[in-house]
DSSP file (Angstrom, degrees, kcal/mol; ACC not computed):
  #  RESIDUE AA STRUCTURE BP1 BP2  ACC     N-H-->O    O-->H-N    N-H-->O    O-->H-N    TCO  KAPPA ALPHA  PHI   PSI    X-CA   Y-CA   Z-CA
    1    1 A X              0   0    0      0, 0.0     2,-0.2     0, 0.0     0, 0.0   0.000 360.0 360.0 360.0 128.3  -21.6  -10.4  -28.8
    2    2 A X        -     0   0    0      1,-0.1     2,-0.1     0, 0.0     0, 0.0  -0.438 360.0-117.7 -84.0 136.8  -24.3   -9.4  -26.1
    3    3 A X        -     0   0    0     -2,-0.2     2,-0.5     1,-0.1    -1,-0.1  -0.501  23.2-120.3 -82.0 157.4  -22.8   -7.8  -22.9
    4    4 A X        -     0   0    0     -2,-0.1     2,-0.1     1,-0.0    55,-0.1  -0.808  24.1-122.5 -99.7 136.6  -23.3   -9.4  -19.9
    5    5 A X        -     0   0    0     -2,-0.5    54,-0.2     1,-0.1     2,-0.0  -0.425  34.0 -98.4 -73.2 156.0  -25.1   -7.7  -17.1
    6    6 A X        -     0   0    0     -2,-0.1     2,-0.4    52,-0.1    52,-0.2  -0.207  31.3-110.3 -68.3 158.9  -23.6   -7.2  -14.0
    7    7 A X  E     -A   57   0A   0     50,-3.9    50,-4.1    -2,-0.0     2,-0.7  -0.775  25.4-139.7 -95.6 139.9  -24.1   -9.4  -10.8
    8    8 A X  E     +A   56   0A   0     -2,-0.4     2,-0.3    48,-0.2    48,-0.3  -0.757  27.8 173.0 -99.2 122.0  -26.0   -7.9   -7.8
    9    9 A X  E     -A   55   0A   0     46,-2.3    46,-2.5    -2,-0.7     2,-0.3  -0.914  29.4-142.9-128.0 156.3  -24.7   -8.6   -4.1
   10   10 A X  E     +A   54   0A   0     -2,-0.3    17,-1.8    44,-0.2     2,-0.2  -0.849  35.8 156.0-111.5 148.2  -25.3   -7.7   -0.7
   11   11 A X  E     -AB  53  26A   0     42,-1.2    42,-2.9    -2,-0.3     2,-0.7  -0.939  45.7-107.0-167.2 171.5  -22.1   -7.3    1.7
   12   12 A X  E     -AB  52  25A   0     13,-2.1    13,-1.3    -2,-0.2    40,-0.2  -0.904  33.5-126.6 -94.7  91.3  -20.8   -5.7    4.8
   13   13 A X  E     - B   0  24A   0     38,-1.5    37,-3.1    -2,-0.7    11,-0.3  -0.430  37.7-175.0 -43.8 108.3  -18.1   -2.6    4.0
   14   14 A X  E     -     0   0A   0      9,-1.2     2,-0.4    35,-0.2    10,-0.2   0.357  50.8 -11.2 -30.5 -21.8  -15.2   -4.0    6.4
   15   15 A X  E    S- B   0  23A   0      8,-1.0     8,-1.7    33,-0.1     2,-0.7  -0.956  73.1-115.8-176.6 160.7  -12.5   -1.7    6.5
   16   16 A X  E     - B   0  22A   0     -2,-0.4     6,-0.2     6,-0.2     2,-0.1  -0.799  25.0-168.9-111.0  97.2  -11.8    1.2    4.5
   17   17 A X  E  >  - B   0  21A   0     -2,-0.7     4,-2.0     4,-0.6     3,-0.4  -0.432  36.0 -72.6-101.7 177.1   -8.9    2.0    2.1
   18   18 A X  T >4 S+     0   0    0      1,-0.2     3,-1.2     2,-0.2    -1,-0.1   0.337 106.1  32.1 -51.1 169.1   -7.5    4.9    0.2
   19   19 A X  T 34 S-     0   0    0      1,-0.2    -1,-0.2    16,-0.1     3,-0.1   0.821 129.3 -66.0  62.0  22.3   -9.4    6.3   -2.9
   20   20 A X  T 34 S+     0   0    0     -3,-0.4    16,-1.5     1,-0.2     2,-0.4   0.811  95.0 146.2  42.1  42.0  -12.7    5.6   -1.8
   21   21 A X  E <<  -BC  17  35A   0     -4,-2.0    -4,-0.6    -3,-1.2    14,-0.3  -0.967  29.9-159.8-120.4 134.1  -12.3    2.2   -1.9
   22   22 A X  E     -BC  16  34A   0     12,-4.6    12,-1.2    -2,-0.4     2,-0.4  -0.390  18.5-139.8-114.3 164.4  -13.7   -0.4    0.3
   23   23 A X  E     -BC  15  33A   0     -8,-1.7    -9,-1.2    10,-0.2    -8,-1.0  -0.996  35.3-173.9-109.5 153.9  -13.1   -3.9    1.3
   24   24 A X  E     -BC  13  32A   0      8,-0.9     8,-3.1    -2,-0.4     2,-1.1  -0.887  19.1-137.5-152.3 143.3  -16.5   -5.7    1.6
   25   25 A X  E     -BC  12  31A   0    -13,-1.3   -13,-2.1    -2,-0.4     6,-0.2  -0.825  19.2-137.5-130.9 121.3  -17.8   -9.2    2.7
   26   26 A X  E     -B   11   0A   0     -2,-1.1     3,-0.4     4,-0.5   -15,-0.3   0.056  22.7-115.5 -52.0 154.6  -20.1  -10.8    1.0
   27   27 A X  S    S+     0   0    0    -17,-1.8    -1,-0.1     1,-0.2   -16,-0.1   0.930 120.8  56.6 -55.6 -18.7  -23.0  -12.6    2.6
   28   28 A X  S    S-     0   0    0      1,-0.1    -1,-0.2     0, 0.0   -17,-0.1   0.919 123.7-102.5 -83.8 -32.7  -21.4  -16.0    1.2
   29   29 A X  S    S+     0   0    0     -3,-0.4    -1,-0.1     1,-0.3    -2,-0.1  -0.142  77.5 137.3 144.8 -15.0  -17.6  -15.2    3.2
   30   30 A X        -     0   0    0     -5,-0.1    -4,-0.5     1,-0.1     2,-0.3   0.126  53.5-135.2 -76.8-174.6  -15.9  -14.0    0.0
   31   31 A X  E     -C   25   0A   0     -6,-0.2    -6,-0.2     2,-0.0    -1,-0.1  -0.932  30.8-176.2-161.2  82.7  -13.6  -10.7    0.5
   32   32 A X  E     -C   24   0A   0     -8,-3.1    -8,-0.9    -2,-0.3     2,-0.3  -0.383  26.2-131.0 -77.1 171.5  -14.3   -8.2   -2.5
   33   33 A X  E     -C   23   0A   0     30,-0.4    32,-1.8   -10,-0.2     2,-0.3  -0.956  35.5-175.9 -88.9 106.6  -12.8   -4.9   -3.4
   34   34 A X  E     -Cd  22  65A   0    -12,-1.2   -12,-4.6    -2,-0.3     2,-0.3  -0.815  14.0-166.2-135.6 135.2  -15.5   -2.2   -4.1
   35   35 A X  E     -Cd  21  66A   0     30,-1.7    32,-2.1   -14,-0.3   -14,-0.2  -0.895  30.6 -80.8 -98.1 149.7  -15.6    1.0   -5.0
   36   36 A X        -     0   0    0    -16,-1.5     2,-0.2    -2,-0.3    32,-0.1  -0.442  38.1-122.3 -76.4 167.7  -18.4    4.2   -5.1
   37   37 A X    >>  -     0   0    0     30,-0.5     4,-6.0    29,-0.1     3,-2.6  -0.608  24.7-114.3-159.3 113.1  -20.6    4.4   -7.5
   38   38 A X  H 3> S+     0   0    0     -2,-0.2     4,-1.5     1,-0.2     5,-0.2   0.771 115.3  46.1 -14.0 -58.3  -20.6    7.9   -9.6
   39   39 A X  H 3> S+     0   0    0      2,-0.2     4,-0.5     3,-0.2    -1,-0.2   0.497 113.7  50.6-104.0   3.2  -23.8    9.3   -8.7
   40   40 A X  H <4>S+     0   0    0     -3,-2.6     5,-1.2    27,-0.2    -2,-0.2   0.750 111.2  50.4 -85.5 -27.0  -23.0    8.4   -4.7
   41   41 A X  H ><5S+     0   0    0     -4,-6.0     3,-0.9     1,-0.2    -2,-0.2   0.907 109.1  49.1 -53.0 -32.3  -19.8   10.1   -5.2
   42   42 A X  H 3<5S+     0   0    0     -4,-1.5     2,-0.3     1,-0.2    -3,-0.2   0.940 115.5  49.2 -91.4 -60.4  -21.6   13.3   -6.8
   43   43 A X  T 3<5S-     0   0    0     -4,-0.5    -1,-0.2    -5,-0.2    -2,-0.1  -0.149 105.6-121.3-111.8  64.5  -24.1   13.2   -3.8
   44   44 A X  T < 5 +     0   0    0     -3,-0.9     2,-0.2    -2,-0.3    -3,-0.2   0.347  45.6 168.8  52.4  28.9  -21.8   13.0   -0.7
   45   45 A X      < -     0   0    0     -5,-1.2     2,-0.7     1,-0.1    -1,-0.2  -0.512  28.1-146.6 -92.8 124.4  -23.4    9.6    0.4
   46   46 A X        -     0   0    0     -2,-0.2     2,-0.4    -3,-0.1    -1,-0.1  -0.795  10.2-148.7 -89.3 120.1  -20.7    8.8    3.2
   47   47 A X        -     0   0    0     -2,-0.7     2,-0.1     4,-0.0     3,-0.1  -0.892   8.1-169.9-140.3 165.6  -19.5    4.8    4.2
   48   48 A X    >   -     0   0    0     -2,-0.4     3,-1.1     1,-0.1     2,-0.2  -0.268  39.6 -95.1-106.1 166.1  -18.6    3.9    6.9
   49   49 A X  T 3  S+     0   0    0      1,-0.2   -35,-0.2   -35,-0.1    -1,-0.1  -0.599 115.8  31.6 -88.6 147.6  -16.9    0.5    7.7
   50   50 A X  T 3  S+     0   0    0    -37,-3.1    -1,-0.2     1,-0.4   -36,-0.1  -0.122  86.8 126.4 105.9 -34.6  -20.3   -1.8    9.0
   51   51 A X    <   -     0   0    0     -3,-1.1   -38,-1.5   -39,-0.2     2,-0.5  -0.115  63.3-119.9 -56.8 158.8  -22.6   -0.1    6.8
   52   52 A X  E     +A   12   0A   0    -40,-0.2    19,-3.2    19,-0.2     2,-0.3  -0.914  36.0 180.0 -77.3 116.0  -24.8   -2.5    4.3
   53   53 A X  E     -AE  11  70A   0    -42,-2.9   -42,-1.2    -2,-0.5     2,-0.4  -0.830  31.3-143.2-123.7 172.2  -24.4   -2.1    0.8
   54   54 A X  E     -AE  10  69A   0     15,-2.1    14,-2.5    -2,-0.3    15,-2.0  -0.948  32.1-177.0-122.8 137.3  -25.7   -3.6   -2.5
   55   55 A X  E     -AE   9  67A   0    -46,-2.5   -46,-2.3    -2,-0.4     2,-0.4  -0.957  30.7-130.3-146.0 161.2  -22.7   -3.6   -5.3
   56   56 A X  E     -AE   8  66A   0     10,-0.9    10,-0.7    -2,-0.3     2,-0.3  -0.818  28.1-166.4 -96.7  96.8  -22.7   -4.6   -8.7
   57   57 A X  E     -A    7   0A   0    -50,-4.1   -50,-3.9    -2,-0.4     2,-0.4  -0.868  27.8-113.1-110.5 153.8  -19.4   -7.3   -9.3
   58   58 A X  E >   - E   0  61A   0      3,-0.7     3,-0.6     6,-0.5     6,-0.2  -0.675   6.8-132.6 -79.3 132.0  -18.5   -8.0  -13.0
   59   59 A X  T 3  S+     0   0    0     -2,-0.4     3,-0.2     1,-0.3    -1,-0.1   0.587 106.0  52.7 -56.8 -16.8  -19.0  -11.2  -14.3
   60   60 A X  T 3  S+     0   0    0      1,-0.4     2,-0.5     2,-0.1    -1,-0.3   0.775 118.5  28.4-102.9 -30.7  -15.3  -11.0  -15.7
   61   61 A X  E <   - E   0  58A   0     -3,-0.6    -3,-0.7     1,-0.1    -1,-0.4  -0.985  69.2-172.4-137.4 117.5  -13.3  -10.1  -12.5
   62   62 A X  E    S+     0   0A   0     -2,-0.5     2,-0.4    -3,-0.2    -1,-0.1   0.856  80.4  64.2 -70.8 -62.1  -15.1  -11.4   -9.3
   63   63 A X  E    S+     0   0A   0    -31,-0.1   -30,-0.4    -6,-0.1     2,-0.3   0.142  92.8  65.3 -60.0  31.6  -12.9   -9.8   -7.1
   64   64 A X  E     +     0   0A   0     -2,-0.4    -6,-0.5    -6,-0.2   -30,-0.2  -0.992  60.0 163.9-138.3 141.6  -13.8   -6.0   -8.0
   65   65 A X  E     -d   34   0A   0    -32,-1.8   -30,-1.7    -2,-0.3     2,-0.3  -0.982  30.6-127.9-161.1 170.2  -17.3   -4.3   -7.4
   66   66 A X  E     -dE  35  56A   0    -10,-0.7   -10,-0.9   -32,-0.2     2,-0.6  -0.818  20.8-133.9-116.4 162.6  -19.2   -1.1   -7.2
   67   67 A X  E     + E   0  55A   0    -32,-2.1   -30,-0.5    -2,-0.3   -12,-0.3  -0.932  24.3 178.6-108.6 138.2  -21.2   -0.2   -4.5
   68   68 A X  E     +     0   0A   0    -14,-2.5     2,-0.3    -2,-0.6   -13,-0.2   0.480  61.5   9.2-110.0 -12.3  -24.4    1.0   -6.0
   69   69 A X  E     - E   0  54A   0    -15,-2.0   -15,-2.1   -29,-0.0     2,-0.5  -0.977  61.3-135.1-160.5 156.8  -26.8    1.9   -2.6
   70   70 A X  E     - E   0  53A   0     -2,-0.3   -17,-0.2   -17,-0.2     2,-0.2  -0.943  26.6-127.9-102.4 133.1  -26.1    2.1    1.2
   71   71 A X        -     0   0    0    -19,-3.2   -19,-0.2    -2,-0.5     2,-0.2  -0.521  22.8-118.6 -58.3 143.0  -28.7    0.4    3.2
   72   72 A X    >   -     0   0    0     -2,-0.2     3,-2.0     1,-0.1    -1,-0.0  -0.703  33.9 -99.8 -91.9 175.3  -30.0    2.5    5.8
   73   73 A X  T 3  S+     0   0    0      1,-0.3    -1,-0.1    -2,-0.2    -2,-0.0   0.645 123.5  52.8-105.5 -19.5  -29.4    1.1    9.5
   74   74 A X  T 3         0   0    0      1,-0.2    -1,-0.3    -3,-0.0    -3,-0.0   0.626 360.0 360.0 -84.9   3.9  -33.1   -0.3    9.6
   75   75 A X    <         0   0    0     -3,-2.0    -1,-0.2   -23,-0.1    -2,-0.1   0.097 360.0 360.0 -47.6 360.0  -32.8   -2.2    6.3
């Protein structure tokens, strides 16, 4: 059985919960739950609620995702 790749999104971090875990709104209205991404945790990349991200949601659970990049604030 061939894995499925992940889905790519853009969203707004909203609020910040425990564990380095975000909640994030999609361009589309939806209300994810996101987490960082290994290799931002490993290099201190901070966010903040507002920032832009791109995250990665599984095709199997819609509501969970990883944030894979911060935008920077002229993106």
């Amino acid at each position: 059985m061939a894995k499925i790749p992940p889905i790519e999104q853009d969203g707004i971090v909203q609020e910040a919960l425990p564990n380095a875990v975000f909640r994030v709104v999609l361009k589309n209205g939806h209300v994810v739950r996101a987490h960082i991404s290994g290799k931002m945790r490993k290099n201190y990349i901070r966010i903040l609620p507002g920032d832009s991200v791109r995250m990665e949601l599984t095709p199997y659970d819609l509501t969970q995702a990883r944030i894979v990049h911060r935008y920077k604030a002229t993106q």
